[in-house]
N, C-alpha and C positions, 0 to 999 in steps of 0.2 A: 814251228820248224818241222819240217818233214823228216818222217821215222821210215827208215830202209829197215827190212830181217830179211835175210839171210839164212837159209836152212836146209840143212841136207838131210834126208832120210834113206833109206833103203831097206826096198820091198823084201817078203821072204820070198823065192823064185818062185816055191810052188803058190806063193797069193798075191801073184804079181798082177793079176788081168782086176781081182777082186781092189788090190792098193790103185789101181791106175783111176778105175771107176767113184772110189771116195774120194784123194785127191782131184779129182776132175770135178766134183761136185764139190767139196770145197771150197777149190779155184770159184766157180760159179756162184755160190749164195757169197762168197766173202766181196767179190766186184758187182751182184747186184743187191743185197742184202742192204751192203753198211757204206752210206755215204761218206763215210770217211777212208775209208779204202781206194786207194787212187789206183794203185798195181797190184795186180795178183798174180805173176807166173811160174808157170809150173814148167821145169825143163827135166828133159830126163839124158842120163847117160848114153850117148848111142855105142860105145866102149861097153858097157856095164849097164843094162836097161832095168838092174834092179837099184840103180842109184838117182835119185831124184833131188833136183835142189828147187828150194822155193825162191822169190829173190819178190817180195811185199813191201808197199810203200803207203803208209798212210800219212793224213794230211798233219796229224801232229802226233804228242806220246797219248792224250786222252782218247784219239782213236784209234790207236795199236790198244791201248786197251777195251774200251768198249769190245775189239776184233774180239780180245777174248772173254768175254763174259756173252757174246753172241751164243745162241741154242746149235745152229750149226757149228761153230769151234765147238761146243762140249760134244754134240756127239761126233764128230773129228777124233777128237781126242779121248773118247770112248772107246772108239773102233780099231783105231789106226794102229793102237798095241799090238794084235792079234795078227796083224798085215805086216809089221815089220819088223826086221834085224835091231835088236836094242843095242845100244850104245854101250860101252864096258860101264858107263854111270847106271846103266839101266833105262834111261828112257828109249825115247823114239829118235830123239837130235843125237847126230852125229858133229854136227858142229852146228849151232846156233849164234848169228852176231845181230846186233840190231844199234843201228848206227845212225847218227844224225846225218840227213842228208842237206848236202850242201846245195845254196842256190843258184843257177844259173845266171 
């Protein structure tokens, strides 16, 4: 069964051009990197262009995994600290859900 996430982030303003460029490369190796990756997009706020949600669909939960043990997720999530407003939990997710998706 197909795995939706859901996730919002937001850029710091002043490392807003520097977040745009890693999540855009993220976007990019996680749709051609890992064939279990069906969607990867990236929307951003046009209210608010330092809020960005991600909205990822892979083909099961083994390939929402593999996403993350991929070399491009770790350095993602290397870097991405540095680029964004952290969460009152402290990470980078401002909300993260990850949801079984239903079949048409």
């Amino acid at each position: 069964m197909h795995r939706a996430v859901i996730v919002e982030l937001r850029a710091k303003p002043d490392k807003l051009e520097a977040f745009v460029d890693l999540i855009e490369r993220h976007g990019h190796n996680s749709r051609t990197l890992e064939e279990g990756c069906l969607v990867f997009d990236v929307c951003q706020d046009p209210d608010d262009p330092t809020v960005f949600v991600l909205y990822e669909v892979y083909k099961d939960a083994a390939a929402h995994a593999q996403h993350r043990e991929m070399d491009s997720f770790k350095w993602f999530a290397e870097t991405a600290p540095a680029l964004c407003v952290p969460a009152a939990d402290g990470t980078i997710f401002h909300s993260r859900r990850v949801l079984q998706r239903r079949p048409y």
